[in-house]
N, C-alpha and C positions, 0 to 999 in steps of 0.2 A: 533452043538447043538443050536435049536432056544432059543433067547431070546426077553426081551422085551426093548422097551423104551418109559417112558412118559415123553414127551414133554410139561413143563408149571405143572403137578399135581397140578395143579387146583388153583394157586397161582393167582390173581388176584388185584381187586380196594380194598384198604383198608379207610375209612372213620369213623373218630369219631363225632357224631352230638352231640352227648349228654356229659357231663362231663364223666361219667360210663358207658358209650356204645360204641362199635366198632361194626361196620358193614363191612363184607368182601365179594364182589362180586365175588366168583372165575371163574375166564376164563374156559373154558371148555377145558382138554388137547389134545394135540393129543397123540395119541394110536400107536407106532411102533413096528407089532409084530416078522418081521424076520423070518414070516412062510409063509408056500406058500397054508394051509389051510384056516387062519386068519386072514381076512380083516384089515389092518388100517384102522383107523376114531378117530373122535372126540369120546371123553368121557361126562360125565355128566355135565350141570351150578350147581354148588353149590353156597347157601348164607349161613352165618353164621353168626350168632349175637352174641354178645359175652356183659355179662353184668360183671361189678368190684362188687365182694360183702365185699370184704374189703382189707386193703392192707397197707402195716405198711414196712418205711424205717429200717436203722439202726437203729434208737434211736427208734422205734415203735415197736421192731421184726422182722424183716426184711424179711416179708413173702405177701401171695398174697393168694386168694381165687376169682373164678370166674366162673361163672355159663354159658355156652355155650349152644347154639340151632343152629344145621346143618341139613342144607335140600340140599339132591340133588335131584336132577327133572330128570330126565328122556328125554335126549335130546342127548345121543349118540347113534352114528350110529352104526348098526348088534350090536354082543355082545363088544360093548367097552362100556355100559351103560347099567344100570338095565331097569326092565320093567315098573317098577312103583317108586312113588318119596318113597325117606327112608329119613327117620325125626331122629337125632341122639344129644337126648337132652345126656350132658356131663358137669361134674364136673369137675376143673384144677384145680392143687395145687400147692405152691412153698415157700420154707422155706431153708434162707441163714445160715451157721453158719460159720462167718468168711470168710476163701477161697473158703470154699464148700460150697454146695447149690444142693436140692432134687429140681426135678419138674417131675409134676406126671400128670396125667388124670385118671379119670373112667367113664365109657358112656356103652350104649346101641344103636345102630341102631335098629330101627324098621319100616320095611318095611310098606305100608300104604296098600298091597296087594300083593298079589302071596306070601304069605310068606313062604306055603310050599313049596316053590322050591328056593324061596331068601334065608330067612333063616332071626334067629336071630343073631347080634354079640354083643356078650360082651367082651370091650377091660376092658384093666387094664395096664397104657405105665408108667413106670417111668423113670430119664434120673438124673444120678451123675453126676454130673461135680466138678474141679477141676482148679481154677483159678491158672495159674503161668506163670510168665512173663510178667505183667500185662493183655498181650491181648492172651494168650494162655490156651486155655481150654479144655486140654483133659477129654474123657469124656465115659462112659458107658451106654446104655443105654437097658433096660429090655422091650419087649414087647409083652404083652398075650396078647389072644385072646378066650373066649370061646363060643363054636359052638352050637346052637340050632335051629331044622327044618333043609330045606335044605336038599341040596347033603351030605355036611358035618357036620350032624347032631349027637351030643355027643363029636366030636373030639374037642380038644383044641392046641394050638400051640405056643410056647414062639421060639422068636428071641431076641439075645444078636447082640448088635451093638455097638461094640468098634470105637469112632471116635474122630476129632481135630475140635473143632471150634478156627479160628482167628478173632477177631475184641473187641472191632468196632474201626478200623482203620478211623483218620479224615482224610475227603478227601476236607472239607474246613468248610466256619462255620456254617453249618448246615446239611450237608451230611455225611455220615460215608459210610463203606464198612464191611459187616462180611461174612468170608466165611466157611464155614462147610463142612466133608465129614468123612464118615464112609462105614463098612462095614456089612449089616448084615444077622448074619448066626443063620440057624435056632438050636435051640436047646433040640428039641422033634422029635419023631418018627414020629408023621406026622404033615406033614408043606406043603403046598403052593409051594414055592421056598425057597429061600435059595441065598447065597453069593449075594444078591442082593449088589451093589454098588451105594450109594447114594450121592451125588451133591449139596449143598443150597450156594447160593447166594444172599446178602440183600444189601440194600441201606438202611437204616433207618434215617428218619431225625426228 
């Protein structure tokens, strides 16, 4: 049964110039399809800005609000990248209550052209987690998706992704280690894939 592999998903240079701003250059992935129709290649440059609209410790709320702007461009080879760039302004949320802790999104991609055949998406991802052990955080997490224009135009699509993240393990005094892995399975009649198996790896300093 072919499947796929992306190499990098788009993870790249992370920089804060501003006190409330983060800038993310992501690397462009590579595309391993395990088919013998489906060319490998690169996928899309995406940047993404990300601005803090507020954000409150323990003794504050112990919560976070933050307003995102994702562009990808249009710079992968045959079909491992869109035709035109899609601009994906997005709202993130996050609210701790003691061990537990919501973190959520809601966004839109819109294609800047070809939309009848791109298509519109609207996500809506939220992620439970549950601290124990100090650095052990199993975790659930919900992810729709609904479909306008497009091939897949009306359908919509929820994945439940049961997964562990570890860290942040010190690796000295300024580097840490967190490693994450889940699995996630689709949970509506029509989906994309399915059992996809997922992989993160951080350095955070």
């Amino acid at each position: 049964m072919p499947y796929t592999v992306n190499v990098g998903n788009s993870k790249g240079l992370e920089l804060i110039p501003f006190d409330k701003v983060e800038i993310i250059a992501g690397i462009p992935p590579y595309i391993v399809h395990h088919s013998a129709i489906v060319k490998d290649g690169f996928g899309d440059f995406r940047l993404l800005i990300k601005y803090r609209l507020l954000a409150g410790n323990e003794e504050h709320g112990n919560s976070i609000l933050t307003a995102f702007l994702d562009m990808s461009l249009p710079t992968g080879s045959g079909t491992n990248g869109q035709s035109h760039a899609v601009v994906t302004p997005t709202l993130a949320y996050g609210k701790a209550f003691g061990h537990f802790d919501l973190q959520g999104i809601v966004g839109v991609a819109l294609p800047t052209g070809n939309e009848h055949q791109i298509g519109r998406t609207y996500t809506w991802n939220n992620a439970f987690q549950y601290q124990a052990f100090r650095r052990l955080w199993p975790e659930i997490e919900v992810n729709a998706a609904f479909l306008q224009d497009g091939k897949n135009a009306g359908n919509k699509q929820v994945f439940l992704t049961p997964g562990l993240v570890v860290g942040r393990i010190p690796l000295n005094s300024r580097i840490g280690l967190t490693v994450g892995a889940g699995v996630q399975i689709a949970a509506t009649e029509f989906h994309t894939s399915t059992h996809n198996v997922i992989l993160s790896v951080r350095l955070p300093f």
